[in-house]
VEXDRENLO-222580 format. One record per residue (C-alpha): residue in one letter; x, y, z; residue number from 1. Coordinates in nm, 3 decimals. Each point is the difference from the previous one (the first is absolute). Layout:
# VEXDRENLO-222580
<site aa="A" px="X" py="Y" pz="Z" i="NUM"/>
...
//
This chain:
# VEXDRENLO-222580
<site aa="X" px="9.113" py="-8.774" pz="-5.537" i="1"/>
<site aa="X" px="0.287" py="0.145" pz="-0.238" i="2"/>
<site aa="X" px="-0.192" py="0.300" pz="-0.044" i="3"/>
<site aa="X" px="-0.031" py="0.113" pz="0.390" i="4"/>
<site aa="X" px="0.338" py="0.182" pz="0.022" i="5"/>
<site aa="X" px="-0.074" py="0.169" pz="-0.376" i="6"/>
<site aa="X" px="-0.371" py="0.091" pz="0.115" i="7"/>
<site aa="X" px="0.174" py="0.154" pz="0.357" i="8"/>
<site aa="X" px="0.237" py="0.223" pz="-0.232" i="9"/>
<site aa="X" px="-0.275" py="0.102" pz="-0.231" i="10"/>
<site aa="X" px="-0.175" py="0.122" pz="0.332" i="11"/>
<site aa="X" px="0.277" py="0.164" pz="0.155" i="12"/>
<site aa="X" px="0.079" py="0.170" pz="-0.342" i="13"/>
<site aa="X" px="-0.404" py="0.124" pz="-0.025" i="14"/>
<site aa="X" px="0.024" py="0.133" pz="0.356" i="15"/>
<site aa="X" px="0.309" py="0.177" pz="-0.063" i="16"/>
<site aa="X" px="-0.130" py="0.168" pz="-0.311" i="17"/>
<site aa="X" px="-0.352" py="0.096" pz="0.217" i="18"/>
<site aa="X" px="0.202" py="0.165" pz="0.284" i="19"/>
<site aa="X" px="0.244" py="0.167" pz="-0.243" i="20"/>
<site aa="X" px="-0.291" py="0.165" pz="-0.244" i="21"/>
<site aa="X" px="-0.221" py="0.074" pz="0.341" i="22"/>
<site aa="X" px="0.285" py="0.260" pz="0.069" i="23"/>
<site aa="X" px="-0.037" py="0.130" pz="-0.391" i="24"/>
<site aa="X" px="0.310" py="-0.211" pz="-0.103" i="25"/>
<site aa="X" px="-0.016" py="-0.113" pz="-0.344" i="26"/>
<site aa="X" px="0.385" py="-0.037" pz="-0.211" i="27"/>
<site aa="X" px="0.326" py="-0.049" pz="0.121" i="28"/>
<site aa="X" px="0.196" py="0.196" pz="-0.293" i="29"/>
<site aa="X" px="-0.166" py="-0.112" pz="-0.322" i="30"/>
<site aa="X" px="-0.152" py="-0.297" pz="0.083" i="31"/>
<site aa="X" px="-0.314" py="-0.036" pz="0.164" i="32"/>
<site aa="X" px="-0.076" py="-0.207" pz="0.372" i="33"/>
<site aa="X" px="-0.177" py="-0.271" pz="-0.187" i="34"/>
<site aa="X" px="0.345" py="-0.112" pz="-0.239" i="35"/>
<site aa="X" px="0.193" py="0.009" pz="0.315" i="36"/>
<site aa="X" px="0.063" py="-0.318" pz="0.147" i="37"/>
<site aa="X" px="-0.039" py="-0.129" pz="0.344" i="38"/>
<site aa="X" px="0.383" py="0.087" pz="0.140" i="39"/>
<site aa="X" px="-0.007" py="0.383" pz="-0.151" i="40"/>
<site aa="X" px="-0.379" py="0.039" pz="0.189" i="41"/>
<site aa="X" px="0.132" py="-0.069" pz="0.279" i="42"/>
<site aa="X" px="0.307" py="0.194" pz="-0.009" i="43"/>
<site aa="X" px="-0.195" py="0.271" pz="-0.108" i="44"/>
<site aa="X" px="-0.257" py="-0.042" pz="0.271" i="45"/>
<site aa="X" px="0.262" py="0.030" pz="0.276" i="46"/>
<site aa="X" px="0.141" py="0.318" pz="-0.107" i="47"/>
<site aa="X" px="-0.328" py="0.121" pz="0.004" i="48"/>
<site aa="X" px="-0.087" py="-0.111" pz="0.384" i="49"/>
<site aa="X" px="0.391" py="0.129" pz="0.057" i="50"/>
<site aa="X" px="-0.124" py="0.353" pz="-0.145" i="51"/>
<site aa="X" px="-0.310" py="-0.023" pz="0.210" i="52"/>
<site aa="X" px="0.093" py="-0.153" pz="0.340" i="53"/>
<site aa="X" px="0.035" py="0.319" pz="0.191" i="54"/>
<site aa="X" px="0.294" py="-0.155" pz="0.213" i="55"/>
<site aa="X" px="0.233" py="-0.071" pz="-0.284" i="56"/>
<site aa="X" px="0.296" py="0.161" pz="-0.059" i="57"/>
<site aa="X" px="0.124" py="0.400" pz="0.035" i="58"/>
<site aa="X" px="-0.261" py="0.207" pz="0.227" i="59"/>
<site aa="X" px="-0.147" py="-0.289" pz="0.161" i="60"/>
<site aa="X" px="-0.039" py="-0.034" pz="0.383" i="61"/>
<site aa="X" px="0.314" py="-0.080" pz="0.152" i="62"/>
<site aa="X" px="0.058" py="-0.088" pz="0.433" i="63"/>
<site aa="X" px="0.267" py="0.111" pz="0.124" i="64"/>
//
């Protein structure tokens, strides 16, 4: 049972690496998405929905 929560990481890290090459995403800087570990794929993963998400930030929809 001590290996559930490193098999769960593993799979989140895999799955982060598959959704971040899908969109032709292979290095941040000089290293590539495979040496990164788990907290840096994610990071990097959320500034890449941030960039996509066409309701983030400047020039998004906006009520008034």
């Amino acid at each position: 049972m001590s290996n559930y929560p490193c098999k769960n990481l593993e799979k989140r890290r895999k799955e982060l690496i598959n959704i971040l090459t899908t969109f032709e995403f292979y290095k941040n800087g000089d290293k590539s998405l495979y040496e990164l570990p788990l907290p840096d794929l994610e990071h990097e993963y959320e500034s890449f929905q941030a960039n996509l998400h066409p309701h983030i930030g400047v020039g998004s929809i906006h009520w008034v």
